[in-house]
C-alpha positions in Angstrom: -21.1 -30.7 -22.0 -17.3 -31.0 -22.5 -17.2 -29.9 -25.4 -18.8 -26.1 -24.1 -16.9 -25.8 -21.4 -14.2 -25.4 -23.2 -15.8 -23.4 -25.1 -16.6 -21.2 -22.6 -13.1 -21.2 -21.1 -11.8 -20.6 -24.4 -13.9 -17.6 -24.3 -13.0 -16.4 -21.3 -9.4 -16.7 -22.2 -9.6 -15.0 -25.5 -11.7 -11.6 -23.3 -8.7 -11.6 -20.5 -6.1 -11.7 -23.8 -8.3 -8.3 -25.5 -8.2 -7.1 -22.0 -5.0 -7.6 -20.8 -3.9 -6.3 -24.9 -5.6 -2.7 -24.3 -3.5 -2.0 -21.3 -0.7 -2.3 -22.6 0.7 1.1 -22.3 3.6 2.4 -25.5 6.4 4.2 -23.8 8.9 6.3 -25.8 12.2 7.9 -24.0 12.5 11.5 -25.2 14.7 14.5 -24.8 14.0 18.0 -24.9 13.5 19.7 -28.5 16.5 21.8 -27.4 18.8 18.5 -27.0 21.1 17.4 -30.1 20.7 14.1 -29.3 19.0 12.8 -32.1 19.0 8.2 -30.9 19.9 6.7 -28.6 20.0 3.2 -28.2 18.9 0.5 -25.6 22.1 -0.1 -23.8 23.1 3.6 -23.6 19.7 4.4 -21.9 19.8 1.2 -19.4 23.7 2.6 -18.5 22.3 6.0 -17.7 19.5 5.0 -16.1 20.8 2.6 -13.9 23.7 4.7 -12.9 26.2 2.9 -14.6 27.1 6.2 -16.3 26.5 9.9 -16.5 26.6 11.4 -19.9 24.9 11.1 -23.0 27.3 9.5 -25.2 28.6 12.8 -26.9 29.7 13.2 -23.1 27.3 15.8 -22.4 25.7 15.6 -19.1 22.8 12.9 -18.6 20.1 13.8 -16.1 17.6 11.1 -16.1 14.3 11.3 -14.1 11.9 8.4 -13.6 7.9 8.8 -13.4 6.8 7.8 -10.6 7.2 4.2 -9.2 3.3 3.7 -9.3 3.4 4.1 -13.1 2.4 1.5 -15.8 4.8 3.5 -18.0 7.8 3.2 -15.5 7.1 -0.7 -15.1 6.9 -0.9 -19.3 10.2 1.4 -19.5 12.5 -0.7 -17.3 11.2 -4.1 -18.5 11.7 -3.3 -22.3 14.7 -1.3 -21.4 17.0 -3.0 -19.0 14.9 -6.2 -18.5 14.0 -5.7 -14.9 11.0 -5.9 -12.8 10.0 -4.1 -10.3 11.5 -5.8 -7.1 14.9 -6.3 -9.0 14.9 -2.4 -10.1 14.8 -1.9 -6.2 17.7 -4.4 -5.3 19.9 -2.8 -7.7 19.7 0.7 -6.2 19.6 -0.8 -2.2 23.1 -2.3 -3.8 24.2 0.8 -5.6 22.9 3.3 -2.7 24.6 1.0 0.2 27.8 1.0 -1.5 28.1 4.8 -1.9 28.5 4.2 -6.1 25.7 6.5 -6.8 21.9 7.3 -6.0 18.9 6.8 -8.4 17.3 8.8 -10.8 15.3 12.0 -9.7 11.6 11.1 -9.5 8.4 13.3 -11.0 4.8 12.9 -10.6 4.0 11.9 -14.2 4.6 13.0 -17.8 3.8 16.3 -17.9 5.9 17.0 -15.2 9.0 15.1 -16.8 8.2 18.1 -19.7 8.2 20.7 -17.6 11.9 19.8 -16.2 12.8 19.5 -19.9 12.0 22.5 -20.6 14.2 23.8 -17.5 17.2 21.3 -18.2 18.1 20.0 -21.9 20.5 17.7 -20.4 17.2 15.8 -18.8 16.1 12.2 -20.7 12.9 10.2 -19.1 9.9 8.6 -20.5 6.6 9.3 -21.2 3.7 7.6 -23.2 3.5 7.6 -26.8 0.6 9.7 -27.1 2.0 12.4 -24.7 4.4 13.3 -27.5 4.5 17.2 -28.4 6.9 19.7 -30.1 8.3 20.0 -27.0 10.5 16.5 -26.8 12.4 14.6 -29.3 11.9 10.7 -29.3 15.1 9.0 -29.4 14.0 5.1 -28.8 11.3 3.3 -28.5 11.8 0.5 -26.5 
């Protein structure tokens, strides 16, 4: 009897893991096709997007835009990125915002929106999931 419960909770363990494992979701941050930028690296991307600077670091102009803050892809990007959650993404801007140092990055609906504004705006940098990759952006980390 011992002996299969275990086995059972093993089991049940070893489904949530194959479970939890295919949601994972891949997150890439790109640039237009039209950008130079050809890397970028983990720091650079955490200072722009966390408003700790503006430009790329040829010191061209760095518009960043988030997805949107329901996104699996937006929790993924600032985890791997800048190594916070959620909550302490939000404290980080209430700080920034209430002491007039900056405001946080312009938010889209989801991927395909991000492209459209990089089509408009070379200067723009975001995220999207891998598999939303096109001719149309250039990958320059992957978190």
């Amino acid at each position: 009897m011992f002996h299969i419960r275990f086995t059972v909770l093993g089991l049940a363990l070893g489904l949530g893991a194959s479970v939890a494992a295919a949601d994972v979701v891949v997150v890439v941050l790109v640039v237009s096709a039209k950008n130079p930028m050809a890397t970028m690296n983990k720091n650079q991307v955490a200072d722009i997007f966390l408003g700790k600077t503006s430009r790329f670091p040829d010191g061209r102009q760095a518009v960043p835009i988030d997805l949107a803050e329901s996104s699996a892809a937006r929790d993924e990007f600032y985890l791997n990125v800048t190594g916070k959650s959620p909550s302490q993404l939000k404290a980080h801007w209430a700080k920034i915002i209430f002491t007039g140092r900056g405001e946080p990055p312009l938010e889209v609906a989801n991927g395909a929106e991000l492209k459209k504004r990089m089509a408009d705006n070379p200067n723009v940098l975001g995220y999207i999931e891998r598999n939303m990759v096109d001719d149309s952006v250039r990958v320059v980390l992957v978190p």
